[in-house]
N, C-alpha and C positions, 0 to 999 in steps of 0.2 A: 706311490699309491694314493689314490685318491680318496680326500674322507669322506664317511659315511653321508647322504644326506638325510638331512632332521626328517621326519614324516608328519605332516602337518595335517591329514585325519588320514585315518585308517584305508580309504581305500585308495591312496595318491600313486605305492607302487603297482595295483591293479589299471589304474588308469594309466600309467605309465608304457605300460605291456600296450594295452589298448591304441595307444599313439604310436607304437610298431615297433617298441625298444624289445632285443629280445631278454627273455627270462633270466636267464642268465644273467646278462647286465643289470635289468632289474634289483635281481636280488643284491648282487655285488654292492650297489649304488645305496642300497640302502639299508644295507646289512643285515635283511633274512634270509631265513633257508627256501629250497623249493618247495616244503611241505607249508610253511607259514603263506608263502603268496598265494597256494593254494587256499588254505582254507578265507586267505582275504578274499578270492578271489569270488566262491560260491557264497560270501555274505553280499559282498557285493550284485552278485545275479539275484539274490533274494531281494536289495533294497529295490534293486531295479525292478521286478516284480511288481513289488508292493505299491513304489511309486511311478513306474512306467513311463521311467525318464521325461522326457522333454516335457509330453505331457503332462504330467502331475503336478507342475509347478504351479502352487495356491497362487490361485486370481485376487487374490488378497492379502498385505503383508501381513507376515506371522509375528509375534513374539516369540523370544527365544524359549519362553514358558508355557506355551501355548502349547494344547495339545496338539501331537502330529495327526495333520491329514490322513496320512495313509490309515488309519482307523486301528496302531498298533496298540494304544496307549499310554505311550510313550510323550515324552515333553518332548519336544520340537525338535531342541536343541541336541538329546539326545538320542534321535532317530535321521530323522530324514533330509534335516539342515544340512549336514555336512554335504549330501549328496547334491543336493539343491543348489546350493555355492557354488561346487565344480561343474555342474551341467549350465550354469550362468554365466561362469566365465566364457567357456564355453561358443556358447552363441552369439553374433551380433546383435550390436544394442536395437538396431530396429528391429530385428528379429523376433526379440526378445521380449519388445514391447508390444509386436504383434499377437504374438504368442498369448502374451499376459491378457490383451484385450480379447484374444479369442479365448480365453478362460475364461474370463468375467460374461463372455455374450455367451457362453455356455453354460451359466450357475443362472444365469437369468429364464434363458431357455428350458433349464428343467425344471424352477419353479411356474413358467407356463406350464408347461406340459404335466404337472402334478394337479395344478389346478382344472386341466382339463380331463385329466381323470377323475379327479370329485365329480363334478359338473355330472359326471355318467353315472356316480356312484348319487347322487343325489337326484336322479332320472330328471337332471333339467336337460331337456335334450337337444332342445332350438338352442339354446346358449352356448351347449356343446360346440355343434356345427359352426356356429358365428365365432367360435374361438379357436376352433381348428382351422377355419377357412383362413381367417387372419393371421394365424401366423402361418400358415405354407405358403403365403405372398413372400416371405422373406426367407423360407426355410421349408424348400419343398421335397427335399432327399429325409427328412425325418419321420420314419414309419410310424413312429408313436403317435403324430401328428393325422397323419392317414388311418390310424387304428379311432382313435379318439373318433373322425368323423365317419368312418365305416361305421363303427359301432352305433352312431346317433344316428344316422342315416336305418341303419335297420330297425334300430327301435322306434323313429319315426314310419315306417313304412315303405320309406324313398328306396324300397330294392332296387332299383334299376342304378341309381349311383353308388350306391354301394355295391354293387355288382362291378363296376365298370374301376370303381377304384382299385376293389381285390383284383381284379383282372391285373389291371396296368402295373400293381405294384408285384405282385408276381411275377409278371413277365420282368422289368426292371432287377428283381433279389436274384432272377436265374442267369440276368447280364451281367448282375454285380458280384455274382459267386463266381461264375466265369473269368471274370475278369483279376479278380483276385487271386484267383487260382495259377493262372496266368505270370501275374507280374508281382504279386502280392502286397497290391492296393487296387483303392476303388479306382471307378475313373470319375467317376461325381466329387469323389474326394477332392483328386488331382483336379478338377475344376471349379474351384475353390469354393463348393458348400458345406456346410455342416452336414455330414451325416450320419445319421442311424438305420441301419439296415435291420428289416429281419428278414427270420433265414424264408428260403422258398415254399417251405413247408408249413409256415405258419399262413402265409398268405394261401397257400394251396386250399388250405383249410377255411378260411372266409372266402375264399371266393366260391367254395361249392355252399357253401350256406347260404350267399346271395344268390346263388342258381337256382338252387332248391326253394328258397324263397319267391323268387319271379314264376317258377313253374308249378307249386302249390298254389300260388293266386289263383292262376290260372284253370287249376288242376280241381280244388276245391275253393271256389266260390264260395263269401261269404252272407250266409241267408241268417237276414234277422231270425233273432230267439230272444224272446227277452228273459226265460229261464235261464237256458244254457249261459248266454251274459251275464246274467246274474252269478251265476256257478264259478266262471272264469274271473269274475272281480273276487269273490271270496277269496280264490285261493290262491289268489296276486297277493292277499294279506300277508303271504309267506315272505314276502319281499319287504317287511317291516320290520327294520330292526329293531325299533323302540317297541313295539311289540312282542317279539322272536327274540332278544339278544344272543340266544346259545347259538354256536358253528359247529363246524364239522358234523359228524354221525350223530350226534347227539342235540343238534340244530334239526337235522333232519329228521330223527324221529318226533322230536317234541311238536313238528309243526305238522306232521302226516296225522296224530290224533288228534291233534287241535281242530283238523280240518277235513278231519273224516268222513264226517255227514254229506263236505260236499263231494268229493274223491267219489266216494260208492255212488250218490247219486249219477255223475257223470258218466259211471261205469255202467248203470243199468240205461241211460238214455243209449247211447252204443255210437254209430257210425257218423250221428247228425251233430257229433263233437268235435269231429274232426276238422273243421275249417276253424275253427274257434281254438282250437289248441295249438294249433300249429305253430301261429305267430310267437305263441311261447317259446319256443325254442329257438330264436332264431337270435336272440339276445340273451344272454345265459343270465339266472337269477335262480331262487331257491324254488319258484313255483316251475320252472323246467322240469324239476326231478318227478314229477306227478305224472308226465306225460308217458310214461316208458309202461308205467304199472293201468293206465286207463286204456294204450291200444294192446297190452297184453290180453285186457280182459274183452276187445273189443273182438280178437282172433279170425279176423276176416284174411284173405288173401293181402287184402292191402293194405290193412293194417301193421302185417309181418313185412312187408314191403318196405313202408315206412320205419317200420324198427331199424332196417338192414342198412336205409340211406339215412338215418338220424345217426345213428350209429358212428358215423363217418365224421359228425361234427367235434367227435374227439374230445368234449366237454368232462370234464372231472367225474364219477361217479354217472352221470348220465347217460354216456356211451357205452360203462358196464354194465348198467342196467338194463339199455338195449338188449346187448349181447346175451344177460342171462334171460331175457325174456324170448330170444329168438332158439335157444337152446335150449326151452323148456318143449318147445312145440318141436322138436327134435328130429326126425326124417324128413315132415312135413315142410321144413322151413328152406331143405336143400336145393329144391329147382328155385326158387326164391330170392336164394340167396346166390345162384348160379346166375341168375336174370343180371342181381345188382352186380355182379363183377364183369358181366361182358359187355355192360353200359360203362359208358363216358369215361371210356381208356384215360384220360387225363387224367383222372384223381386215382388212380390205382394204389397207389402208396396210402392213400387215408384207407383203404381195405381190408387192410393187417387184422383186423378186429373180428370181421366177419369170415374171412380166412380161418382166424385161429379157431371157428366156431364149427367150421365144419370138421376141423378135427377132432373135436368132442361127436362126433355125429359118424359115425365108420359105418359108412354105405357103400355101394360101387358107386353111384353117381359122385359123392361125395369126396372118394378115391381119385374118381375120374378127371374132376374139374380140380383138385389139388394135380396131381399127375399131370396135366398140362400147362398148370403156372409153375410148372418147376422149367421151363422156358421164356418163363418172362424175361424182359431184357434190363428189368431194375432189380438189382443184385438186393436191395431189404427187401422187396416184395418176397425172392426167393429162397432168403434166408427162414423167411416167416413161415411159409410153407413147408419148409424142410421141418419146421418144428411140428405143425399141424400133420404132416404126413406121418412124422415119428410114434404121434400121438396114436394113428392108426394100428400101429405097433404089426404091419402087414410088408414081410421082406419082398412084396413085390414090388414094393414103392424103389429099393434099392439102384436098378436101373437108370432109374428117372433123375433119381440124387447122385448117383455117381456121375451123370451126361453134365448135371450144373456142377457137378463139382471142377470135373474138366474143363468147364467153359468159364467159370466165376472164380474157380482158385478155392482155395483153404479157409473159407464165411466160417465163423462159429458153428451156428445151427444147421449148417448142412454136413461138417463134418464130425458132430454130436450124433446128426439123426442116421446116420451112414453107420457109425462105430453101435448105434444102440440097437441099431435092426438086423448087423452084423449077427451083434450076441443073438440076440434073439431067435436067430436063423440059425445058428450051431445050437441052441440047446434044442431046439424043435428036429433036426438031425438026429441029436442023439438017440 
């Protein structure tokens, strides 16, 4: 019989399994049971986790005292060292040294990239661009890098580059979700860039903001006022932290009565605000949030219009505040908001919002244009609707949701809104 062998850290007979020994001999070899390798084994899938193997290995030597990386709080020595050792042995030394080097250009990279989020947060904006541009000469698969100059780019005015970036890099996240999906990796990866993806949806989402941007230029022309300008610098003062320091709800009221006077004014001049306000929205900041409650009280057709495609840019608190202002104007808002969803079929999924709105609103028309996107062919689109339709609380809808149900399978919200209209239909029976 062969002796035991020593275990020299905790997870050696898990790594053992791992090299293709079976369990069995494992345990034998080292004298636990199945239930012990077991629970080595899911400490082990935790460290791996935490530290994300090959990956996580500090671009910089640790002391054994040193706190671990993985953020456990743990000393080094007794977390993630052990792990670290055997994933070393592990790899080829130039591998290894590759590895290490592409950690170090990666700790460097996202002190760039931090610093050029200041840069936006400190509205230097040309600096911005000039720092985003230079480094996607070396590092051009880095969306944070592309967000940083989208974003300067629109707060400069350059919609049209900022248009063309969102585009490109949307189309790029729809190749790179594709592809992952696929083989499960990038291919930018596999050719040997750094990168950072975001998902298709966030891009989806700037790139109608630069659309909407190019086409309000267009659309509302800006005509000197040296009132109205005056009005729109005051209440950019919301944008002052050293002035404003509070956040959240409580950031935003203190700065709505601080800047009342000019808010109402803006309100009673009415429709000649509109090119003048726009550009606020198209880089998010706290003077945004103004904009939702001046084209409420503005209540022209196009103004409700504008609520429905602002709506869409998805912004924190800003988009609900659309949504409750287009929901206040109630039947009225329905062909309206009928117009925004049978425009620019590409963004349909930023829609969800104005969707949910008409089922707060139970009209036929409102019935109707729900009742038909229960065929849409993007299964959240129609999960969304299936909620919005429930909301109608009208077992006619039931047809429509059981057809997606057939076609799309067992979605959350379609098979909630199916079970609720169900009931609803036998107690109205009885």
């Amino acid at each position: 019989m062969n002796p035991e062998k020593p275990i020299a850290h905790p997870f050696e007979p898990v790594l053992e399994v791992l090299k293709g020994t079976p369990p069995d001999q494992v345990c034998k070899d080292f004298g636990i049971s199945r239930e012990e390798l077991n629970r080595r084994t899911v400490e082990y899938q935790e460290f791996c986790r935490r530290a994300a193997l090959q990956d996580s290995l500090p671009s910089e030597k640790l002391s054994r005292n040193d706190p671990c990386p993985c953020g456990s709080g743990k000393k080094y020595k007794k977390c993630c060292m052990p792990l670290h050792e055997e994933i070393r042995k592990t790899i080829p030394r130039d591998d290894l040294l590759r590895r290490e080097q592409q950690a170090r250009e990666k700790k460097r990279l996202e002190q760039e990239i931090q610093r050029g989020f200041d840069l936006l947060f400190h509205e230097d904006f040309s600096k911005a661009v000039k720092h985003a541009e230079n480094l996607l000469e070396r590092y051009p698969e880095d969306d944070r890098l592309h967000d940083i100059l989208f974003t300067a780019c629109i707060a400069l005015g350059d919609y049209d580059r900022a248009f063309y970036t969102a585009r490109d890099r949307w189309q790029v996240a729809l190749e790179e979700r594709e592809t992952f999906q696929e083989s499960g990796s990038h291919r930018r990866e596999r050719e040997g860039h750094l990168v950072h993806f975001y998902s298709p949806s966030t891009w989806l989402e700037k790139f109608w903001i630069a659309q909407r941007a190019r086409y309000y230029r267009e659309r509302f022309p800006l005509k000197p006022d040296a009132r109205i300008s005056e009005l729109v610098v005051e209440i950019k003062t919301a944008n002052d932290i050293k002035k404003f320091p509070q956040r959240d709800r409580e950031g935003y009221q203190i700065r709505r009565q601080a800047l009342n006077s000019a808010i109402e004014e803006l309100k009673a001049i009415g429709s000649d605000t509109i090119p003048h306000l726009l550009p606020l929205t198209y880089y998010f900041s706290w003077a945004t949030l103004f904009v939702p409650e001046i084209l409420q009280s503005i209540a022209t057709d196009e103004a409700l219009k504008l609520l429905a495609e602002l709506s869409m840019f998805r912004y924190p608190f800003f988009a609900q505040s659309c949504l409750t202002a287009l929901e206040s104007f109630g039947e009225r808002s329905v062909p309206i908001i009928r117009e925004t969803i049978e425009e620019h079929k590409a963004f349909d999924e930023l829609k969800v919002g104005i969707i949910m709105v008409l089922g707060k609103i139970p009209t036929p028309e409102s019935f109707d244009v729900l009742a038909r996107l229960t065929e849409h062919e993007n299964p959240y689109v129609v999960n969304w609707v299936a909620q919005a339709l429930a909301n109608h609380q009208n077992p006619e809808a039931l047809p429509y949701l059981e057809r997606a149900k057939e076609r799309l399978g067992e979605l959350s919200k379609i098979a909630g809104a199916i079970k609720d209209l169900v009931r609803l239909k036998k107690k109205s029976d009885e």
